[in-house]
C-alpha positions in Angstrom: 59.4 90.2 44.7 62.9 89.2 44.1 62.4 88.2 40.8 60.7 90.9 40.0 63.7 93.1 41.3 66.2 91.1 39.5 64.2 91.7 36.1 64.3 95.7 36.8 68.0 95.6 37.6 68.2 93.4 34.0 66.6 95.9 32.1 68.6 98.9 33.3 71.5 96.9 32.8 70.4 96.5 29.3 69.5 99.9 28.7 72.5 101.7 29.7 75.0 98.7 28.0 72.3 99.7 24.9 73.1 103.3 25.3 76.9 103.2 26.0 76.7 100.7 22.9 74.5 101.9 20.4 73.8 105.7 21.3 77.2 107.1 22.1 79.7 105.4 20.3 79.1 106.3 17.0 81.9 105.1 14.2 84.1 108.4 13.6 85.0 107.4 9.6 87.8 109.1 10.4 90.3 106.5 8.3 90.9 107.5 4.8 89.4 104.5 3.1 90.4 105.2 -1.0 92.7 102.4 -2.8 92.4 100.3 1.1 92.8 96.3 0.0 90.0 94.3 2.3 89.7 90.9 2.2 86.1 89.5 3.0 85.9 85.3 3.2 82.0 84.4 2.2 81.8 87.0 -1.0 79.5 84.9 -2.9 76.0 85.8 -0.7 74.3 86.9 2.0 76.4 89.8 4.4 80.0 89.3 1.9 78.2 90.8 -1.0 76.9 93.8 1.3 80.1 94.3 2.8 81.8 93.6 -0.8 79.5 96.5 -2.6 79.7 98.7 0.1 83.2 99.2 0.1 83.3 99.5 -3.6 80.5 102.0 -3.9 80.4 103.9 -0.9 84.3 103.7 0.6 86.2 103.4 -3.0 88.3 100.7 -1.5 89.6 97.8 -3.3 88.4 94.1 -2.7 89.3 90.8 -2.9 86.8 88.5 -2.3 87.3 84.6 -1.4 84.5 82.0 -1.3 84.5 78.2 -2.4 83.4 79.0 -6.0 85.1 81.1 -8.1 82.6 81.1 -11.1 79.9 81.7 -8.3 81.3 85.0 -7.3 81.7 86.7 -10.9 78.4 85.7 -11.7 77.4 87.3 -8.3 79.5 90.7 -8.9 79.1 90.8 -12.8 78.2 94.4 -12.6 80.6 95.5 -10.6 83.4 93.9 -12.7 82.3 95.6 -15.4 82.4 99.1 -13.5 85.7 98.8 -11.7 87.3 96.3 -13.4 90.3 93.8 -11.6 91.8 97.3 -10.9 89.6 97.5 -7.9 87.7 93.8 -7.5 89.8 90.4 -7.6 88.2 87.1 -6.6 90.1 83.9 -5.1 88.3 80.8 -5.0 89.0 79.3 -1.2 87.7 76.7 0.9 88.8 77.7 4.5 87.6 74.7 5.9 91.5 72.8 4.0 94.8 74.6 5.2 96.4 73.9 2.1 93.7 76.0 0.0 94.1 79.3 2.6 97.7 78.9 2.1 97.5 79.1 -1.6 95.3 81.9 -1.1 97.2 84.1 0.8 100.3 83.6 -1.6 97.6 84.6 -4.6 96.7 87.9 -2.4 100.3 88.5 -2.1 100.3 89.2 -5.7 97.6 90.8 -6.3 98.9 93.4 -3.8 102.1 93.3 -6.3 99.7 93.7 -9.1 97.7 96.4 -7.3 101.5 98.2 -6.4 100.5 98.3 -2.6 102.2 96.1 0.0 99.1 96.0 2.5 96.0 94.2 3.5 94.6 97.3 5.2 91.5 94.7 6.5 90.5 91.1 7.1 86.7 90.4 7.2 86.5 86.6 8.8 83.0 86.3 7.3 82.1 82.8 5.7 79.9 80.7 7.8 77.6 78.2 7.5 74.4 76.9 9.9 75.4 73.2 9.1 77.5 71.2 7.0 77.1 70.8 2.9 76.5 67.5 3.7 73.6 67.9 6.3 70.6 66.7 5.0 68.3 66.9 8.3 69.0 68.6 11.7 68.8 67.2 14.8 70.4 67.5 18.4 74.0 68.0 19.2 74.7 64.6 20.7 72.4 62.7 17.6 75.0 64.6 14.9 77.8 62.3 13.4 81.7 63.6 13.3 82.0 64.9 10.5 79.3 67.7 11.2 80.9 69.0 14.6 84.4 69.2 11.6 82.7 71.0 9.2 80.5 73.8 11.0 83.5 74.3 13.4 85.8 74.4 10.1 84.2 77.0 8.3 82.8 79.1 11.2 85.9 78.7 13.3 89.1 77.3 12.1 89.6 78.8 8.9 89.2 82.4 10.3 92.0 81.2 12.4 94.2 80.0 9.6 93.1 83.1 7.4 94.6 85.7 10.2 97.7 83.8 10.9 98.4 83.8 7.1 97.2 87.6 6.6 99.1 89.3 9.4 102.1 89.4 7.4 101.2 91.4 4.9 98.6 93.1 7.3 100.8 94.7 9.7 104.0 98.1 9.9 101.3 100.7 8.2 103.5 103.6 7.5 100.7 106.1 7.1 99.4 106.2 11.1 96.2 104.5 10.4 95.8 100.4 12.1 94.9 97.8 9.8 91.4 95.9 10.9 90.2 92.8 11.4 86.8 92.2 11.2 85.3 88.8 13.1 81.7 87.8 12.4 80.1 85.6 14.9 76.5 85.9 16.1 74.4 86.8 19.0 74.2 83.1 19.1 77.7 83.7 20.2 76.4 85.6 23.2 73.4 83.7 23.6 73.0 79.8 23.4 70.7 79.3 20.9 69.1 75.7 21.5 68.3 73.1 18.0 71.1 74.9 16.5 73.5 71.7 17.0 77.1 72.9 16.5 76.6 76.6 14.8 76.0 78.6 18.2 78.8 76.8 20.1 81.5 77.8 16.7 79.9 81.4 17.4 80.4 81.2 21.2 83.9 80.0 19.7 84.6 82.8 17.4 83.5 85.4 20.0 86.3 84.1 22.3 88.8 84.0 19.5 88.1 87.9 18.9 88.5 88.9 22.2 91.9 87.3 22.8 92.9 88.0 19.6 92.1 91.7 20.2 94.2 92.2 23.4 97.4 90.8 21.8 97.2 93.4 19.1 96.3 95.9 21.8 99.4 95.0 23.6 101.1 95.6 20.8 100.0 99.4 21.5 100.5 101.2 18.3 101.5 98.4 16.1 98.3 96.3 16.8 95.8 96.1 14.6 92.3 97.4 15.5 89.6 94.2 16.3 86.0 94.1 16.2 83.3 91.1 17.2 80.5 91.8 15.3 77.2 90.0 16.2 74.3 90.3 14.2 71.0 89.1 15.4 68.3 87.3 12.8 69.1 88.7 9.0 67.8 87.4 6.0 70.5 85.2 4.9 70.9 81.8 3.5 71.8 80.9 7.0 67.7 80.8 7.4 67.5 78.6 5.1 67.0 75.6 7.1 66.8 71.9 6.6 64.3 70.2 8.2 64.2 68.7 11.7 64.8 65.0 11.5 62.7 62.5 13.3 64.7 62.0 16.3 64.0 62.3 20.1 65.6 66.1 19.9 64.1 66.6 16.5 60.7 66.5 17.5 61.0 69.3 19.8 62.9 71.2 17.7 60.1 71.6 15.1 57.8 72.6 18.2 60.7 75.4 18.9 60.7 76.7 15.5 57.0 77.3 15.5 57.4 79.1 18.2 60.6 81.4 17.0 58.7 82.0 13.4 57.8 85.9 14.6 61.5 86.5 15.3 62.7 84.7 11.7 59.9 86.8 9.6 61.1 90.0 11.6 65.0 89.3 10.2 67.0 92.1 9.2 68.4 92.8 5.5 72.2 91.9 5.4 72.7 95.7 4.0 72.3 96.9 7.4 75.4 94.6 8.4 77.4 95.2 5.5 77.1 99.0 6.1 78.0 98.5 10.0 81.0 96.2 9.3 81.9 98.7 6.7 81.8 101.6 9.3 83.9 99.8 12.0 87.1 99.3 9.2 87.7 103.0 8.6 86.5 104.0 12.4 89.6 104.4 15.2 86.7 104.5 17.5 85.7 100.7 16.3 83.9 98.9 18.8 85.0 95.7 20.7 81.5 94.1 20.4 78.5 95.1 17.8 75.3 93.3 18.0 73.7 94.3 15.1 69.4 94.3 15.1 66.8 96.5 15.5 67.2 98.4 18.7 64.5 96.4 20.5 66.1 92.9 20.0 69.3 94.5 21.3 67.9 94.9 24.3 65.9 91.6 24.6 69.0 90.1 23.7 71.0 92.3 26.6 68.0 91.6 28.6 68.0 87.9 28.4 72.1 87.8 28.5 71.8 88.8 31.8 68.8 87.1 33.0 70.1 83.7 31.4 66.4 83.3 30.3 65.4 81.5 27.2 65.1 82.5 23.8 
């Protein structure tokens, strides 16, 4: 009977967070978004291109896109080079995981803002991640992984959004038309929700949720000077993040196959990265822009809110 009671109280939980969320709080688009410079990390695929071509086509903004591969990217955007030109789209090829390469990068943005005759990042979209590192060949549990993996994951889905924010703020903040500058943090609802056989890429998440949050009340101490911050938290999307190597033959990679069997509804039911793309889009040029977003369809929100607060599995 108890648990039973505890499961309704879960789901009404779930369902008003879901409609205080989701339902009421639309984005405003109230923030001319024209000629605004954003910088999105992780151009080359997956939700950067979204976010990359949505701002070009639908908000007219200006983009500079970083990603370990230069060459990658203007293959990638090849079309849209050729329809707005380095007027509008400018590519820096950054690995965020080496301080030395963000550094360089930032001084590069400075002058393209030169170049562009602007002074101002208007938004920062911490988006590059990865689900292991380049060098992973076979996945296994957290305590089988060797150093340099914890490095890696943590590096690109963690520390270099760290090191890109410190570096950007510069030349993000003083806006002298009224409107706050945005930064844009995306983690994961395996940020929210521990996602087991993952090894390190749901505790960066959990990670990166945390670094949003206190990031976003320093700037909101700042009152009108901060800049706006969003979490956003997409649930399963078809991304290259799904792409995953396979489980090795270890005591924790045994079960893991016998997990994934089990999850394969969820992974053939993921979102497009579109969806994202438009939603992180919306939450730049929105004054109303959310603290949290978990992005899915609207009944995985709530299994997600519903298991959150049960601490149920996955």
């Amino acid at each position: 009977m108890c648990t039973l009671t505890c499961i309704a109280i879960s789901l009404i939980i779930a369902a008003t967070i879901y409609y205080l969320r989701f339902v009421r709080t639309k984005p405003k688009l109230d923030i001319p978004s024209r000629d605004r410079v954003v910088v999105v990390s992780g151009a080359a695929g997956g939700f950067g291109t979204a976010i990359c071509r949505d701002l070009l086509s639908r908000f007219n903004a200006r983009v500079i896109g970083l990603d370990i591969s230069k060459e990658v990217m203007e293959k990638v955007y090849s079309e849209e080079l050729k329809q707005y030109g380095s007027e509008r789209l400018s590519f820096i090829e950054c690995n965020i995981c080496k301080l030395e390469e963000c550094e360089k990068a930032s001084e590069r943005i400075a002058q393209i803002l030169k170049e562009w005759k602007t002074d101002r990042v208007f938004a920062l979209v911490n988006n590059a991640g990865v689900s292991n590192s380049p060098k992973c060949t076979e996945r296994m549990g957290i305590v089988e992984y060797p150093e340099d993996e914890l490095l890696d994951v943590f590096g690109s889905n963690l520390f270099g959004h760290v090191r890109m924010t410190r570096l950007l703020y510069p030349l993000m903040k003083d806006g002298q038309d009224g409107h706050n500058g945005a930064i844009i943090n995306v983690a994961s609802v395996a940020g929210l929700l521990a996602l087991g056989f993952f090894g390190f890429y749901t505790s960066s998440k959990f990670a990166m949720v945390g670094f949003t949050d206190s990031l976003r009340r320093e700037m909101k101490s700042l009152g009108k000077k901060g800049l706006r911050v969003t979490c956003i938290e997409p649930g399963f999307s078809k991304t290259a993040i799904l792409n995953l190597k396979p489980q090795a033959d270890t005591e924790f990679g045994r079960i893991g196959v016998i997990r994934e069997k089990k999850s394969a509804a969820i992974l053939r039911n993921a979102q497009p990265p579109k969806v994202i793309g438009d939603a992180i889009c919306e939450q730049i040029f929105s004054s109303n822009n959310l603290p949290h977003l978990i992005i899915d369809y609207w009944y995985m929100r709530l299994v997600y809110l519903f298991l959150y607060y049960t601490g149920l599995d996955l």
